[in-house]
Z-matrix of the N, CA and C atoms (Angstrom, degrees):
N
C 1 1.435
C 2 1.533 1 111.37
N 3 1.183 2 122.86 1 -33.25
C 4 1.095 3 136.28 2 -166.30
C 5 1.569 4 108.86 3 -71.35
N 6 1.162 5 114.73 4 -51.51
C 7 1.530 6 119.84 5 155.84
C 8 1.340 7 134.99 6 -50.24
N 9 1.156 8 112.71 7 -3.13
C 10 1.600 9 133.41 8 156.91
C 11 1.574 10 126.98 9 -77.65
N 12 1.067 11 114.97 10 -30.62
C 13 1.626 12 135.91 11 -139.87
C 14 1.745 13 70.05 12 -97.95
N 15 1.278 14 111.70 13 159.10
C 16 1.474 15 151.78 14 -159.37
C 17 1.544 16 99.68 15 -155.18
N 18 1.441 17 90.84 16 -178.96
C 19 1.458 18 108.79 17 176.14
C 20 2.097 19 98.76 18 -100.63
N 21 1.078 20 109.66 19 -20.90
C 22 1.567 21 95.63 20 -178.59
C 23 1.767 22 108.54 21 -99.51
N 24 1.585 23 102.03 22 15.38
C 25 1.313 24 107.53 23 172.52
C 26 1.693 25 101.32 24 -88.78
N 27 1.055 26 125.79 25 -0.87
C 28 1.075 27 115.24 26 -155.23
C 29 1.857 28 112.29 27 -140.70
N 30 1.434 29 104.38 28 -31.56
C 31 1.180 30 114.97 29 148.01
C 32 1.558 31 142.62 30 3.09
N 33 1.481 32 93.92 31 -81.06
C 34 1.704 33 129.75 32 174.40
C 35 1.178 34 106.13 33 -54.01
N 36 1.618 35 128.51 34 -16.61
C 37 0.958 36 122.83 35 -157.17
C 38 1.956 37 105.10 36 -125.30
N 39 0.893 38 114.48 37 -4.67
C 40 2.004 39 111.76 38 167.13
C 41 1.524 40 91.21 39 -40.71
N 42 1.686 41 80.92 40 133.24
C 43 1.580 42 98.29 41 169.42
C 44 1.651 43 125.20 42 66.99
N 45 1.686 44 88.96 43 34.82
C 46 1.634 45 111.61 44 -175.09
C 47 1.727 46 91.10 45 -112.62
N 48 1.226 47 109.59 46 155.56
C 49 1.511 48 113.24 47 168.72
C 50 2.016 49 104.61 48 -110.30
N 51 1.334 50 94.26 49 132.04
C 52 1.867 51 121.08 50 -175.03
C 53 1.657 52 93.92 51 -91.48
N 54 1.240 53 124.20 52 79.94
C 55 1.933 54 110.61 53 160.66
C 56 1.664 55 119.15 54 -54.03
N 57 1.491 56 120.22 55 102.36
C 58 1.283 57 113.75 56 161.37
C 59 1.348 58 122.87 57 -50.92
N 60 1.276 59 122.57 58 137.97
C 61 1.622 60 129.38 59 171.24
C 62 0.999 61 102.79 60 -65.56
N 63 1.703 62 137.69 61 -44.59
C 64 1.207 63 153.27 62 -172.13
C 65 1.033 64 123.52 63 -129.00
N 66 1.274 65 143.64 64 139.78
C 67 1.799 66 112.31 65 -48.87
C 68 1.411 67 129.58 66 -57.04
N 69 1.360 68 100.82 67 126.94
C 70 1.668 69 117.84 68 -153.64
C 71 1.752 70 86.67 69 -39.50
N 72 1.318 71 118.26 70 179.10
C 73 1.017 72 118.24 71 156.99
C 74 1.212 73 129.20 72 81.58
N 75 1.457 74 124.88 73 -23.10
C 76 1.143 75 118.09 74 -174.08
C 77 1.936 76 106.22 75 -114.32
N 78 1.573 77 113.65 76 149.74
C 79 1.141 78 126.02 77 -161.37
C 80 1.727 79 98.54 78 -133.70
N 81 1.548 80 111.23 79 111.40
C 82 1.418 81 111.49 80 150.91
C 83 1.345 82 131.57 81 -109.39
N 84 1.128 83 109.75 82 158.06
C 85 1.324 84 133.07 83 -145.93
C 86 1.824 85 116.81 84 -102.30
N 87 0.997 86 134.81 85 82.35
C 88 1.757 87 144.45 86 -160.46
C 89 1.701 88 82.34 87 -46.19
N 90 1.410 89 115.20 88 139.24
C 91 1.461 90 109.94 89 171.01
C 92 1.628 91 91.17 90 -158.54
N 93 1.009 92 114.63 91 11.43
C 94 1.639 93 98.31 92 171.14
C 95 1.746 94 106.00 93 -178.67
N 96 1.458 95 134.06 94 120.26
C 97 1.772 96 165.61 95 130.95
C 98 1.142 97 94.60 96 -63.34
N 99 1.739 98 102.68 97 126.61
C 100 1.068 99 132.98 98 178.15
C 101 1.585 100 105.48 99 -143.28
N 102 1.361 101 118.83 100 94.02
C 103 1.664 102 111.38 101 170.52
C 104 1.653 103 93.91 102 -61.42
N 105 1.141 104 109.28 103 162.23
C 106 1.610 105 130.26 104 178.51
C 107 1.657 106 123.35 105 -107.95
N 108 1.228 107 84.36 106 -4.77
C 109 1.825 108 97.22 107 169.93
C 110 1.417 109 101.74 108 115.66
N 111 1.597 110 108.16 109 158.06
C 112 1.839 111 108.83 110 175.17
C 113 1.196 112 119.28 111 -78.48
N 114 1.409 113 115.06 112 0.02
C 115 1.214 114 133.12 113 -159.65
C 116 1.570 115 98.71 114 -73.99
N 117 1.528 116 113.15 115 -34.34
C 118 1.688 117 125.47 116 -167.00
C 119 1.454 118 104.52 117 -81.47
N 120 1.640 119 123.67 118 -15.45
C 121 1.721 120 101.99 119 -177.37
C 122 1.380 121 115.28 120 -82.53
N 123 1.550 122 102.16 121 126.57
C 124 1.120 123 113.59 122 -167.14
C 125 1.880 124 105.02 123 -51.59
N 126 1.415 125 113.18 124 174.18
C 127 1.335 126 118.36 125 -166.28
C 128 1.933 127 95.73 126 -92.28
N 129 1.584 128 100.84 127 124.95
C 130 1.366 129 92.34 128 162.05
C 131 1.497 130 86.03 129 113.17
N 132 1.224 131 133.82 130 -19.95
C 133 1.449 132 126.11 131 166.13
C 134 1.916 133 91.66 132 134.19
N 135 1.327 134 118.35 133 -167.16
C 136 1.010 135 126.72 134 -153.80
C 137 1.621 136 126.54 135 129.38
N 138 1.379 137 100.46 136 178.51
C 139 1.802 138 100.36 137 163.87
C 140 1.594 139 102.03 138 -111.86
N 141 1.152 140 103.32 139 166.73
C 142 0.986 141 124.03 140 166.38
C 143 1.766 142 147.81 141 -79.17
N 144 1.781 143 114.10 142 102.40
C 145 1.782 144 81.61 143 -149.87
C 146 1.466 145 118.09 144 -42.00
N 147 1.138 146 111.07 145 -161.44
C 148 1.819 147 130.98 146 166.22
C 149 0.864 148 112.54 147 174.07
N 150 1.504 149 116.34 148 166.79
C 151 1.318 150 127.85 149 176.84
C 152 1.665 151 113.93 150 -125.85
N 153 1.619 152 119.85 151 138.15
C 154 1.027 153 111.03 152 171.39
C 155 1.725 154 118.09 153 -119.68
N 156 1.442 155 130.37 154 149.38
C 157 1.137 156 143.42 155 -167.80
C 158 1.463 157 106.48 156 -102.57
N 159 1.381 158 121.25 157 134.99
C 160 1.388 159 100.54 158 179.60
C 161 1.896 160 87.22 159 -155.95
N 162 1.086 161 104.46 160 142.98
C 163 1.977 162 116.29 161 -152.07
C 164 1.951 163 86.02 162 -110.23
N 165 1.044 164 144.79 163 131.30
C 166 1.484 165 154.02 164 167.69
C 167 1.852 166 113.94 165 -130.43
N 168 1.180 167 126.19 166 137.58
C 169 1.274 168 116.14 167 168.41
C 170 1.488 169 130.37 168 -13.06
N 171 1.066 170 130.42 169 149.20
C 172 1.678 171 152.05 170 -177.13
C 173 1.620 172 92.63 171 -53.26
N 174 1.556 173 122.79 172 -58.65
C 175 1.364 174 120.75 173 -139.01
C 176 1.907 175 93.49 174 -147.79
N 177 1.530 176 115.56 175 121.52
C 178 1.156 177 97.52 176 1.53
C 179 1.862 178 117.15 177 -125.32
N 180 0.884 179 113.31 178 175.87
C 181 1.771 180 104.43 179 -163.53
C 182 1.723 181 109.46 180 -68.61
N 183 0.911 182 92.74 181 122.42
C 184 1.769 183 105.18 182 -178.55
C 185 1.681 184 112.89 183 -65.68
N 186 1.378 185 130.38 184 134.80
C 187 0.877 186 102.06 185 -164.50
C 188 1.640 187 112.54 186 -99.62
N 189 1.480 188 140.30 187 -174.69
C 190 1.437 189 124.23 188 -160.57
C 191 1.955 190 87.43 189 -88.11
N 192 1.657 191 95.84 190 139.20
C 193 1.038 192 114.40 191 -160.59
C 194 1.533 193 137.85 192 -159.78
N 195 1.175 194 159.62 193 -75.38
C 196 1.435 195 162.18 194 -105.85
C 197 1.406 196 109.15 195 64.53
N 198 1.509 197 106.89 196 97.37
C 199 1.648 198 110.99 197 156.01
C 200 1.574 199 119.76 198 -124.79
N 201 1.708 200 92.43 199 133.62
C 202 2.092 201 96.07 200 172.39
C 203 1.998 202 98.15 201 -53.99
N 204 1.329 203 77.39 202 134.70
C 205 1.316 204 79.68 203 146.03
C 206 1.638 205 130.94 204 -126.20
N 207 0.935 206 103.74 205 136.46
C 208 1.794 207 107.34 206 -161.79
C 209 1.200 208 126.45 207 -78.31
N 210 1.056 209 101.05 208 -40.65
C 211 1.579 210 105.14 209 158.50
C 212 1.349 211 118.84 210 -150.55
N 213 1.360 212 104.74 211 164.75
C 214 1.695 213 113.19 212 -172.31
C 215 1.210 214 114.97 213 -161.82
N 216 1.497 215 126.20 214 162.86
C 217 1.267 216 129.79 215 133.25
C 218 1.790 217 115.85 216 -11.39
N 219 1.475 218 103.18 217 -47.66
C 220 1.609 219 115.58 218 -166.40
C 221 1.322 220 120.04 219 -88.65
N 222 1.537 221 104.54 220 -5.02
C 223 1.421 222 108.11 221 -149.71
C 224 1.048 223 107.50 222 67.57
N 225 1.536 224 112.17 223 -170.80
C 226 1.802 225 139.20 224 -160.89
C 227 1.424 226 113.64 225 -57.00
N 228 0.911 227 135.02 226 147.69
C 229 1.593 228 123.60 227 145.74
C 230 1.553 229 114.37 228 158.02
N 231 1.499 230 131.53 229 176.67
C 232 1.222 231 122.47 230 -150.50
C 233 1.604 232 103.45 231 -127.84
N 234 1.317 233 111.79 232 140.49
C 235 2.055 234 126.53 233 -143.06
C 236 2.052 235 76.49 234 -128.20
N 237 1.174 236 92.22 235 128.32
C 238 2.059 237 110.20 236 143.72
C 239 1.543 238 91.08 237 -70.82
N 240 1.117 239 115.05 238 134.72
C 241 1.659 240 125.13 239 128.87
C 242 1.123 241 135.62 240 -142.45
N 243 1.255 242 125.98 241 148.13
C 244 1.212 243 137.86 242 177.72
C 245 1.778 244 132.91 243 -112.20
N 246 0.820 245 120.95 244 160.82
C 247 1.310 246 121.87 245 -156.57
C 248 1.374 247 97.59 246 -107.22
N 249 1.415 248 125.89 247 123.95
C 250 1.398 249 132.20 248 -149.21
C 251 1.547 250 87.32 249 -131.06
N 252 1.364 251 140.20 250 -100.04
C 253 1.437 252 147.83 251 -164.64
C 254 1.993 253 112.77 252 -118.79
N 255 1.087 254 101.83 253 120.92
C 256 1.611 255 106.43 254 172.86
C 257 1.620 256 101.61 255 -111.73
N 258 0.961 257 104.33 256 126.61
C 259 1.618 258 128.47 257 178.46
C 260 1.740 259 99.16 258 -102.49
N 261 1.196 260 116.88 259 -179.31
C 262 1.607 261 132.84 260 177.55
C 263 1.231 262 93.10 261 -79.62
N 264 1.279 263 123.26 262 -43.44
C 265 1.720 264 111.68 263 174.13
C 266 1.157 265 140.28 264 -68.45
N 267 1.400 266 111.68 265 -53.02
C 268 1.302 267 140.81 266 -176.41
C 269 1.590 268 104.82 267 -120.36
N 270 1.998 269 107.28 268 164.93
C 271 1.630 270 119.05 269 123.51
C 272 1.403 271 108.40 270 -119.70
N 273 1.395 272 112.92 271 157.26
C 274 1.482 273 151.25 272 -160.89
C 275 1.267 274 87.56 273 -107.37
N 276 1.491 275 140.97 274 127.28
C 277 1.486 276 144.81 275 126.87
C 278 1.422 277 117.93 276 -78.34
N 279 0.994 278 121.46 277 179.55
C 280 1.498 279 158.12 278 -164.04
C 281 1.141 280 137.14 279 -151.83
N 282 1.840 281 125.33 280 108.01
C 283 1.371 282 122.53 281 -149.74
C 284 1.571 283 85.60 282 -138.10
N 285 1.548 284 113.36 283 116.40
C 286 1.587 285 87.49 284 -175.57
C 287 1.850 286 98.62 285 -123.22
N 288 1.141 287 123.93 286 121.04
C 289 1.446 288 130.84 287 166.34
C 290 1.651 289 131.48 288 -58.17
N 291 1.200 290 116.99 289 113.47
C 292 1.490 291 98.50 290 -178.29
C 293 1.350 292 105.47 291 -113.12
């Protein structure tokens, strides 16, 4: 599935909440699409990389990983993320598509 997904698959959806399967309970939040330049489509057609931002509670910080995600905007399916900036409020992950 994951090899489907685009950057305008995902779009429509800033400011959607992602429920992790694991750890129950926790919900992040799409807050930032980033195409990565045209420079990245591969030759001969392709997608385009990107990067996506997604903001989740302060505590506690997930670590960079493979998580289901349980539900979505997208339905089911399983996100890399990484742990980019933790503030007193929040951490920010990082899901980047190539």
């Amino acid at each position: 599935m994951l090899e489907t997904f685009t950057d305008q698959s995902f779009a429509p959806h800033l400011g959607a909440g992602f429920e992790l399967a694991e750890p129950a309970g926790v919900t992040l939040t799409l807050v930032e699409l980033t195409i990565l330049g045209p420079a990245t489509r591969p030759p001969g057609g392709g997608r385009e990389a990107f990067s996506l931002i997604f903001e989740g509670p302060r505590h506690p910080v997930l670590p960079q990983r493979t998580y289901p995600i349980a539900a979505s905007p997208l339905g089911a399916f399983e996100l890399f993320l990484v742990p980019v900036e933790t503030t007193a409020e929040l951490t920010r992950y990082e899901a980047i598509f190539t």
